[in-house]
C-alpha positions in Angstrom: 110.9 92.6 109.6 110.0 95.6 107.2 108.4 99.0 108.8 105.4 99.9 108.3 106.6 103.1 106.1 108.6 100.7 104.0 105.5 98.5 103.4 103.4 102.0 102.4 106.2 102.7 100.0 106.4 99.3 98.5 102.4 99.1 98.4 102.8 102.8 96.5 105.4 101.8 93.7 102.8 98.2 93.9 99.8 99.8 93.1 101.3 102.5 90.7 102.7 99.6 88.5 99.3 97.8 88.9 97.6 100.9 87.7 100.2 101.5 84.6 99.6 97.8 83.3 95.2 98.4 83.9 95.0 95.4 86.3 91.5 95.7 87.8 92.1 93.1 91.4 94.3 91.7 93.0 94.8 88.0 95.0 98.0 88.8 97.1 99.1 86.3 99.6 101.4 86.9 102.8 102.7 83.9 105.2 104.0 84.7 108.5 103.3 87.6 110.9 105.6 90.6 109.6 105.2 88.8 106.0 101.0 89.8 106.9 101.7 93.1 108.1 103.4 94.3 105.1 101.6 92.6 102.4 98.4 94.5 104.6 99.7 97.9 104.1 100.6 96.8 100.4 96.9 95.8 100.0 95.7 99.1 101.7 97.9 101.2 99.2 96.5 99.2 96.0 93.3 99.6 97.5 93.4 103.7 97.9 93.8 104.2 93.8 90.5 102.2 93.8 91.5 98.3 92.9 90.0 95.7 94.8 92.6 93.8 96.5 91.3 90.3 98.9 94.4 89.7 101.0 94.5 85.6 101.5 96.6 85.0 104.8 95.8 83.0 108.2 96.4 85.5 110.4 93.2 87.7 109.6 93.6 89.4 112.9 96.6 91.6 111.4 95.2 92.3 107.9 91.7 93.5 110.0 93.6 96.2 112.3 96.2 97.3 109.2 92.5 97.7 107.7 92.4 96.0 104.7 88.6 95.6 102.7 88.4 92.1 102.0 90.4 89.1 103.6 90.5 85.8 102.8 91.5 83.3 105.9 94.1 81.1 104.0 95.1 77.2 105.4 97.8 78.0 107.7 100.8 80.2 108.1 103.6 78.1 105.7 101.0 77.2 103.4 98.6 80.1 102.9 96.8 79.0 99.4 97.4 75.0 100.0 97.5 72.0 102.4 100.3 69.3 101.5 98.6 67.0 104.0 96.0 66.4 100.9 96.7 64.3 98.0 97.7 66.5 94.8 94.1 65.9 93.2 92.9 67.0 96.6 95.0 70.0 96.9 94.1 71.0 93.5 90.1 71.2 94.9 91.3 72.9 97.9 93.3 75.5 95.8 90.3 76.2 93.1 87.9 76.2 96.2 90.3 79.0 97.3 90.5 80.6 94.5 87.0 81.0 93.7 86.2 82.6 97.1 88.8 84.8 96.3 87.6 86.1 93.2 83.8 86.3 95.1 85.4 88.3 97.5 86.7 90.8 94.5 83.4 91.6 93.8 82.1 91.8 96.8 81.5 95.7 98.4 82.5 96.0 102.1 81.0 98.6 104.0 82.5 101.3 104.3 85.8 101.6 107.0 85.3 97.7 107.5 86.9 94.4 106.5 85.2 91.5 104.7 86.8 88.1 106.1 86.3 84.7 105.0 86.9 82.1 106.9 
């Protein structure tokens, strides 16, 4: 249940330390619905010093109004970037499937004020 301002000052101190350490994207995951809201504002405070950031969570809907760029729609909400229905090989496709629209969705160039989701 954090605020809003406490996720805009945790995305801040973020995305300074991500800037001092000359990381140039970000994959960053959130589960739940206050767990998406927050890591939203965190993504949206990385994104303002100019790293791409794809925010992977199943409840797009939040990460679009918070505003983030580029949004990944992840399995569902206690497993975000996996599905333990699948056998462990099969996970492990699913995963790198995942993974690789992630990093497709780092290069990618939304418009401008608008979100890029994947579904």
């Amino acid at each position: 249940m954090t605020s809003v301002e406490n996720s805009q000052s945790y995305g801040k101190r973020i995305a300074a330390s991500i800037d001092a350490n000359q990381v140039d994207g970000v994959i960053l995951t959130s589960t739940c619905g206050t767990s998406t809201r927050c890591g939203a504002y965190i993504a949206c405070e990385i994104e303002k010093i100019g790293i791409p950031v794809v925010h992977v969570t199943n409840l797009a809907h939040i990460s679009e109004w918070v505003g983030c760029s580029r949004i990944l729609c992840g399995n569902d909400i206690s497993h975000v970037f996996g599905d333990p229905k699948l056998s462990p090989d099969m996970e492990r496709v699913y995963r790198k499937s995942l993974f690789e629209k992630a990093l497709g969705l780092l290069e990618a160039v939304p418009a401008h004020n608008s979100s890029l989701v994947i579904r």
